[in-house]
C-alpha positions as MATLAB code, in Angstrom:
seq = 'XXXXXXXXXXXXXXXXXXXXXXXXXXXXXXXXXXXXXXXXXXXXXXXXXXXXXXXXXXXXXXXXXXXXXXXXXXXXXXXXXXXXXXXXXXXXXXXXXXXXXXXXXXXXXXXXXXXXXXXXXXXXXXXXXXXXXXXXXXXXXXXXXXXXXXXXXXXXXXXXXXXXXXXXXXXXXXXXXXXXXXXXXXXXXXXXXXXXXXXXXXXXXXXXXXXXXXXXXXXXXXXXXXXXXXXXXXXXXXXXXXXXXXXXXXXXXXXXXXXXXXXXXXXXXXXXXXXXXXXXXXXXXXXXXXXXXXXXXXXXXXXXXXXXXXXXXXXXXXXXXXXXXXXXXXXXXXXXXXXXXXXXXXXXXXXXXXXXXXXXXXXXXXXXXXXXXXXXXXXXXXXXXXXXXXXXXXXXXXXXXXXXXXXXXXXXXXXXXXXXXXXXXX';
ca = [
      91.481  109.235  116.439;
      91.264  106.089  118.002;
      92.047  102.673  116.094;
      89.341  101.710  114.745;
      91.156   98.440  112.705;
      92.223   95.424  114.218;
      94.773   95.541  116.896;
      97.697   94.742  114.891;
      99.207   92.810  117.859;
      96.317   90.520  118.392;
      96.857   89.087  114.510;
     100.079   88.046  115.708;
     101.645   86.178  112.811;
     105.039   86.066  112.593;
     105.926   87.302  108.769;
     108.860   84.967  107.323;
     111.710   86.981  106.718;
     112.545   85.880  102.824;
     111.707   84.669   99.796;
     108.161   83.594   98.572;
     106.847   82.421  101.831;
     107.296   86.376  102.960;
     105.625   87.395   99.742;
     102.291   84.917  100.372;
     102.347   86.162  103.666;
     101.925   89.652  102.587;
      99.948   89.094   99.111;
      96.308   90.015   98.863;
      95.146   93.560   98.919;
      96.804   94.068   95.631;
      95.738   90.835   93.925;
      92.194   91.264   95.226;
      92.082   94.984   93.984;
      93.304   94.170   90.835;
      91.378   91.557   89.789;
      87.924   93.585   91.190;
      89.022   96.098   89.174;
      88.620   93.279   86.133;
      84.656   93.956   87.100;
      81.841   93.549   84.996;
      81.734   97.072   83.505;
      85.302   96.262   82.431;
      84.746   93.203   80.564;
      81.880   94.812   78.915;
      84.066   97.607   77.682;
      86.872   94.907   76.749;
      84.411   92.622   74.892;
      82.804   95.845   72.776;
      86.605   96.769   72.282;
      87.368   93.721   70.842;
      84.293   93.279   68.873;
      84.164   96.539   67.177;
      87.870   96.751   66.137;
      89.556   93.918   66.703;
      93.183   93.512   67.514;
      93.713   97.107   67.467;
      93.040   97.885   71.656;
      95.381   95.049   72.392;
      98.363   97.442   73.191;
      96.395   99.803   75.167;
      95.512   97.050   77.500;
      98.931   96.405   78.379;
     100.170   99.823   78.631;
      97.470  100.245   80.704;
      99.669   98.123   83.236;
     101.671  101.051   84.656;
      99.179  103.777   85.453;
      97.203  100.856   87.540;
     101.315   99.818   89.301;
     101.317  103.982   89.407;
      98.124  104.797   91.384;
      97.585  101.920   93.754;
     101.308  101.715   94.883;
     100.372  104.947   96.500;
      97.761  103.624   98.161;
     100.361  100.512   99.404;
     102.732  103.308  100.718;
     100.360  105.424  103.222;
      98.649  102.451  104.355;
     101.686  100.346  105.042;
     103.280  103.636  106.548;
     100.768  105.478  108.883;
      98.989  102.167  109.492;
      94.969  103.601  108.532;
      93.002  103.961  105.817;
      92.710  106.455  103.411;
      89.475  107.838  105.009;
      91.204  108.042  108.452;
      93.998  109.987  106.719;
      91.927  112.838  105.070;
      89.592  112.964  108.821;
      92.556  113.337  110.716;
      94.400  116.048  108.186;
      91.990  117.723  105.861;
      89.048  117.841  108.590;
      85.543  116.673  108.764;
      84.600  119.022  105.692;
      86.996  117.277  102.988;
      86.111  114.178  104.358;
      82.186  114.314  103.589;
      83.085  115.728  100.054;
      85.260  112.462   99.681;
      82.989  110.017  101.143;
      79.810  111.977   99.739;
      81.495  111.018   96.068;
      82.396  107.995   96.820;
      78.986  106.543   98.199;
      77.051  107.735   95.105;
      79.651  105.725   92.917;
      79.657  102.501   94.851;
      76.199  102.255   95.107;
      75.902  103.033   91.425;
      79.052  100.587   90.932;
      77.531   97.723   92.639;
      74.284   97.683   91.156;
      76.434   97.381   87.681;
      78.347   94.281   89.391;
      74.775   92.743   89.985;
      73.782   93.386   86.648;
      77.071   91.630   85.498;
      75.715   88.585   88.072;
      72.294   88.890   86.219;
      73.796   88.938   82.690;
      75.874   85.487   83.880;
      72.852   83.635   84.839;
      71.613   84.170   81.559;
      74.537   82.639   79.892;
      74.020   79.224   82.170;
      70.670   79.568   81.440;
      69.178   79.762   84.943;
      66.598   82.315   86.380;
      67.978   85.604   87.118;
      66.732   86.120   90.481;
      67.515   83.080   91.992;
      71.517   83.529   91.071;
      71.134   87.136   92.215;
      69.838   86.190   95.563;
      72.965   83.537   95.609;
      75.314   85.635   94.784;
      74.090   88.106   97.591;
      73.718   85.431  100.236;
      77.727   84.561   99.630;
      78.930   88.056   99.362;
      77.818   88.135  102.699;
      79.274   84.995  103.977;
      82.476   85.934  102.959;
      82.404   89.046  104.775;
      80.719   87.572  107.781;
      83.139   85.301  108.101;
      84.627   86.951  111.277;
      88.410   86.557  109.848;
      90.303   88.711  107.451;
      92.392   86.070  106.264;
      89.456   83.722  105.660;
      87.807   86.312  103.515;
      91.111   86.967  102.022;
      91.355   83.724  100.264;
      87.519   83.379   99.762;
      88.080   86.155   97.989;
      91.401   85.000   96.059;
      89.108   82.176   95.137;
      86.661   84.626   93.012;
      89.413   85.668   91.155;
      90.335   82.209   90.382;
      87.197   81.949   88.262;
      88.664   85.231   86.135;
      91.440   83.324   84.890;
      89.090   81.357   82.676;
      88.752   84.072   80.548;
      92.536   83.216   79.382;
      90.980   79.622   78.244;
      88.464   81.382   76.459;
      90.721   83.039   74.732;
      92.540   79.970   73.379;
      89.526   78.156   72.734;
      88.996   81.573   70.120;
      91.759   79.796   68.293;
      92.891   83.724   67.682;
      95.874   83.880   65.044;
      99.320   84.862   66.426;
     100.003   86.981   63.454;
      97.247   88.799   63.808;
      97.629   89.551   66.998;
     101.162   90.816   66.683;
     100.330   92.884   63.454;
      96.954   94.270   64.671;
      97.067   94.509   68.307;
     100.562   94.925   69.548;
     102.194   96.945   66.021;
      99.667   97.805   64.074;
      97.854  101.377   63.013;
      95.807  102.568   65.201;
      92.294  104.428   63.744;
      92.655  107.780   66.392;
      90.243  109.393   63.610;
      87.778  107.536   64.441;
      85.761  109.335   67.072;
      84.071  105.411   67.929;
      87.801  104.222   68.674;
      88.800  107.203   70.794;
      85.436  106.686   72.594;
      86.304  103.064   73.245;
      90.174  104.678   74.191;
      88.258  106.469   76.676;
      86.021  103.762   78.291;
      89.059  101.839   78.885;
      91.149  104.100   80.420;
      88.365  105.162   82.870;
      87.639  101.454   83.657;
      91.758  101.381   84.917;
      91.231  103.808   87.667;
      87.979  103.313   90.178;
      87.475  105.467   93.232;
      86.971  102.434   95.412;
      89.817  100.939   94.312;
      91.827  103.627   96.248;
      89.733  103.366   99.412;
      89.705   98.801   98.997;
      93.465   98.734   99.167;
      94.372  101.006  101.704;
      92.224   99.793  103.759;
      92.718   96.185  103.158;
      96.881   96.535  103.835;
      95.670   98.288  107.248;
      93.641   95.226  108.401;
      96.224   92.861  107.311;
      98.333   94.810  109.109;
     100.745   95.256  106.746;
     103.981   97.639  107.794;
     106.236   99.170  106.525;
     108.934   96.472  106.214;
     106.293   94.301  104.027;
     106.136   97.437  101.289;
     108.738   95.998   99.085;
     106.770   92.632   99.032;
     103.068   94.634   99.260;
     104.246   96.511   96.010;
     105.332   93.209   93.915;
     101.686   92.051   95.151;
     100.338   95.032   93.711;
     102.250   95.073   90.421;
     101.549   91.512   90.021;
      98.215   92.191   90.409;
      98.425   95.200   87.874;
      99.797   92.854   85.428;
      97.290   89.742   85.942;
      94.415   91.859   85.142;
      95.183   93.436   82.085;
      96.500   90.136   80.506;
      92.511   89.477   81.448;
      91.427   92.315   79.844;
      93.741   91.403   76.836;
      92.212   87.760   76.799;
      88.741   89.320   76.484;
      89.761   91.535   73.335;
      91.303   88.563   71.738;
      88.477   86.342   72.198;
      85.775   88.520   70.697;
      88.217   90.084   68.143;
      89.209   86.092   66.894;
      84.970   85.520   67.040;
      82.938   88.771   66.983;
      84.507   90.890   65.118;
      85.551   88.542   62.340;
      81.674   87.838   61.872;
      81.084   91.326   62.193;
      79.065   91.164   65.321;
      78.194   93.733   67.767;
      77.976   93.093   71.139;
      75.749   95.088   73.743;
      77.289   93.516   77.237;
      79.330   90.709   78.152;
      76.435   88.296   78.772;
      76.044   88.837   74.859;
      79.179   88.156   74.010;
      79.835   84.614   76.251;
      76.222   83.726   74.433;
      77.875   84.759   70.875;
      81.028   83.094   71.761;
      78.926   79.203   71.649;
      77.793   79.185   67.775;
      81.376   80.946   66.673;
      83.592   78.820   68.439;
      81.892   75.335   67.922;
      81.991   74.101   71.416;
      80.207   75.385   74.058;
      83.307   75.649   76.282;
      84.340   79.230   75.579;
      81.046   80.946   76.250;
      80.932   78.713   79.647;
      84.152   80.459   80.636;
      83.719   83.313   79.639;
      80.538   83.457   81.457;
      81.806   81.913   84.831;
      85.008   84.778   84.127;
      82.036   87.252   84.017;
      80.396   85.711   87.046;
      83.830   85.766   88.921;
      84.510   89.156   88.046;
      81.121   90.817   89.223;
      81.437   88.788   92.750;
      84.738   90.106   93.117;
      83.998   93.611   92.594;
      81.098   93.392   93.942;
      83.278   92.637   97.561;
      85.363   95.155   97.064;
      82.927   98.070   96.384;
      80.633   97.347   99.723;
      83.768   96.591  101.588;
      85.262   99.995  100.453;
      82.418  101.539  101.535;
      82.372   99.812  104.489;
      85.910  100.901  105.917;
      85.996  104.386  104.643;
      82.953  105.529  106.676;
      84.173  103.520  109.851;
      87.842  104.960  109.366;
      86.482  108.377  108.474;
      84.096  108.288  111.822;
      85.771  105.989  114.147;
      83.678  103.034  113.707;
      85.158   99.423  114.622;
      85.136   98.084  111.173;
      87.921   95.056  110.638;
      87.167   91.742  109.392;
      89.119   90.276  112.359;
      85.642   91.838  114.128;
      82.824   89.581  114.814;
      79.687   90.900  113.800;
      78.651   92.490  116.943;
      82.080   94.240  117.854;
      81.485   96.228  114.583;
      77.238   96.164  114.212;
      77.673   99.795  112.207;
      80.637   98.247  109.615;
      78.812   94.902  108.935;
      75.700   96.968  108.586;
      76.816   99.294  106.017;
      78.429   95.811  104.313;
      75.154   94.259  104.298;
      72.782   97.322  103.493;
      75.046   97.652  100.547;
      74.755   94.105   99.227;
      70.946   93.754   99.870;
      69.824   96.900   98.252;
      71.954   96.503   95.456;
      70.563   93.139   94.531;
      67.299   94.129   95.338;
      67.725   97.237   92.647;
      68.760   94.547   89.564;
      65.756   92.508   90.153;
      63.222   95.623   89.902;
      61.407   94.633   86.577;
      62.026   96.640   83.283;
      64.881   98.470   84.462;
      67.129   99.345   81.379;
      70.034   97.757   82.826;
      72.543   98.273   79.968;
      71.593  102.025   80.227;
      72.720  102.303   83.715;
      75.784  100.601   83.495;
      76.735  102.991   80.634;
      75.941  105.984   82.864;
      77.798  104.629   86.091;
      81.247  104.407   83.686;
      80.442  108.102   82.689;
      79.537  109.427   86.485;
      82.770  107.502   87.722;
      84.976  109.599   85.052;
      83.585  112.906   87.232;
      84.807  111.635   90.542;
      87.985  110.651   89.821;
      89.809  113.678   89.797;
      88.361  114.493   93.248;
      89.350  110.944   94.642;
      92.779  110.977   92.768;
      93.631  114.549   94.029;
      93.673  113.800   97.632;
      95.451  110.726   96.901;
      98.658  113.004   95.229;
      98.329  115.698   97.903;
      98.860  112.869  100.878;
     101.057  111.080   98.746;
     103.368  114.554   98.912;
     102.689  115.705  102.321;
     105.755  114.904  104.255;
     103.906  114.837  107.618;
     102.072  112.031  106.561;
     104.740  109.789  104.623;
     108.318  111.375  105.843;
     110.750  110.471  103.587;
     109.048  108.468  101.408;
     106.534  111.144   99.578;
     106.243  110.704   96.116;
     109.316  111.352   93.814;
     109.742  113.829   90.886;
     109.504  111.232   88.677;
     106.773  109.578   90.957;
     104.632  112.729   90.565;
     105.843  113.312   87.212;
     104.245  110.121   86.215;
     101.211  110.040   88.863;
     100.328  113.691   87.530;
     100.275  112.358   83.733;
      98.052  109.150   84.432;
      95.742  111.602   86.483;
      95.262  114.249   83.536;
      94.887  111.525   80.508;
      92.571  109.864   82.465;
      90.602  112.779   83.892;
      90.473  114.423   80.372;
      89.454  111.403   78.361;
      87.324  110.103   80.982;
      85.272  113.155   81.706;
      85.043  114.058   77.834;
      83.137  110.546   77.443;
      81.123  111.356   80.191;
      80.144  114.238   78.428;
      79.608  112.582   75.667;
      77.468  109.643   77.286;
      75.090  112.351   79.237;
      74.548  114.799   76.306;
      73.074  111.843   74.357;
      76.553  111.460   72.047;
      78.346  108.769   72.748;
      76.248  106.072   70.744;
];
């Protein structure tokens, strides 16, 4: 199949050879897919997690850390290796069959993904206190800016800049003025309630919220049109475990901030727009609901990118469209397209009146916990298959690991999905 990324000889850049400037060089794909994966279904499980019981998911959060490192390092390897994406790969070795079933999957949970990220957008302009449709058109008009941009590299650090604004939910989190001891006796040693079926449920939502399909597709993708290779993988995996690390310290700053608040009032919490509102009253400055609404904002523009743009590659990789962000618009009409299709209906879905938007975003977490183990199996098979990677296929202890995250999070993640369809889940 034909390359259908950017030449990687017409981005020219000489990597440096050592030290940090190599590492900025090669940093993105993993930051970006990291903190998108910080979304706004995430920080509305995070924010119910901390509300409902405190301290106590504080330690899942940061164990959390290394099935995230686990899953998208794989995704690091066979891009940086075979140079294409992870579309391309399947096309090319499981046939045009496997790769509808894959894509087929994946477009129903974008599209279902990205309508949440807009409701996250909607749920922030409430917390600012401006109309909802204007910031939804906004937020539409620069998601595709930054795409249209005509540059990978200039999207690249618009997009760094979106995850800028999640870092403010660390602020947030001080201005909780949470108590250390608390923290360390609740949420890092502390009892944990695995008798109570609402806990487990919450276990469940979090774990699934780790792992998205499009987070697979994003990075792969986004290390083949940076045109990363594979002498950058030692630097490409620090980028991703930093990444892994930054956003569940993000995650952890949301559970601390509406444990310290929420929970101590006993207050309930139905999204995160609900919470940053709650925050204001608790707190006694309107600072921490600010931030933790311009976190939310941040975090639903950021996945928002990197669920159209996932969608965007995999079906030009998968049927050997041009589709690079180093393309102007009318070297790739059928990638920018999808991009922008994507965006506008989306948007256009949130501002239909009456929609029960809280309802849908509950149902998108329980349809994503299906599709996993379909996305995450063919991500293990070309992970093993030697005519793909060579020598460096998975370990023992590689797929010892990558086998364990996939079962806890398939089992737990489909059994709320059950749970959430069948009417049981709350």
């Amino acid at each position: 199949m034909a390359a259908v990324h950017a030449d990687p000889q017409t981005l020219a850049a000489v990597r440096p050879r050592r030290g940090l400037w190599r590492y900025l060089a090669v940093a993105g794909p993993g930051l970006i897919v990291a903190f998108a994966d910080t979304e706004a279904g995430s920080i509305t499980t995070a924010a119910t997690s901390g509300a409902q019981f405190g301290m106590k998911l504080v330690l899942l959060q940061l164990l959390l850390i290394v099935p995230l490192f686990v899953v998208q390092e794989m995704t690091v390897r066979l891009g940086t290796v075979t140079g294409k994406g992870h579309a391309q790969l399947i096309r090319e070795h499981y046939g045009l069959a496997w790769t509808w079933v894959s894509l087929g999957t994946m477009l129903l949970t974008n599209v279902a993904a990205l309508v949440t990220e807009f409701i996250g957008i909607a749920g922030a302009a409430l917390v600012f206190g401006v109309p909802v449709a204007p910031m939804v058109v906004a937020a539409a008009t620069v998601l595709l800016g930054i795409a249209l941009s005509g540059r990978y590299r200039r999207a690249e650090l618009m997009a760094l800049g979106l995850c800028v604004l999640e870092l403010l939910f660390i602020p947030a989190a001080f201005a909780a003025h949470p108590d250390p001891g608390v923290l360390l006796r609740e949420g890092i040693f502390g009892s944990q309630p695995l008798g109570n079926r609402d806990y487990l449920l919450l276990v469940a939502g979090n774990i699934g919220a780790v792992i998205m399909p499009w987070m697979i597709f994003y990075q792969q993708s986004a290390t083949v049109d940076k045109a990363l290779k594979p002498r950058d993988l030692p630097w490409a995996r620090l980028d991703t475990a930093i990444g892994s690390v930054a956003t569940q310290l993000i995650m952890v700053a949301v559970v601390v901030t509406c444990a310290a608040t929420l929970y101590v009032k006993h207050i309930s919490v139905s999204d995160a727009a609900h919470a940053a509102l709650a925050l204001v009253p608790l707190t006694g400055t309107k600072w921490a609901g600010i931030a933790f609404g311009a976190g939310l904002l941040g975090a639903a523009l950021i996945g928002a990118l990197v669920v159209s743009l996932a969608t965007a590659w995999a079906f030009g990789e998968a049927f050997a469209w041009r589709c690079s962000l180093n393309a102007k618009c009318f070297d790739a009409k059928r990638f920018y397209g999808l991009y922008t299709a994507m965006v506008v209906i989306s948007a256009g879905i949130v501002l239909v009146p009456h929609l029960p938007l809280i309802r849908i975003t509950v149902w998108v977490e329980a349809f994503n916990a299906f599709v996993l183990p379909i996305v995450l199996g063919f991500l293990l098979v070309m992970a093993n298959d030697k005519k793909i990677l060579g020598d460096r296929v998975n370990s023992a202890l590689g797929n010892l690991v990558a086998v364990g995250v996939a079962v806890v999070c398939v089992s737990l993640g489909a059994w709320m999905g059950f749970l959430t369809i069948t009417g049981q889940a709350g």
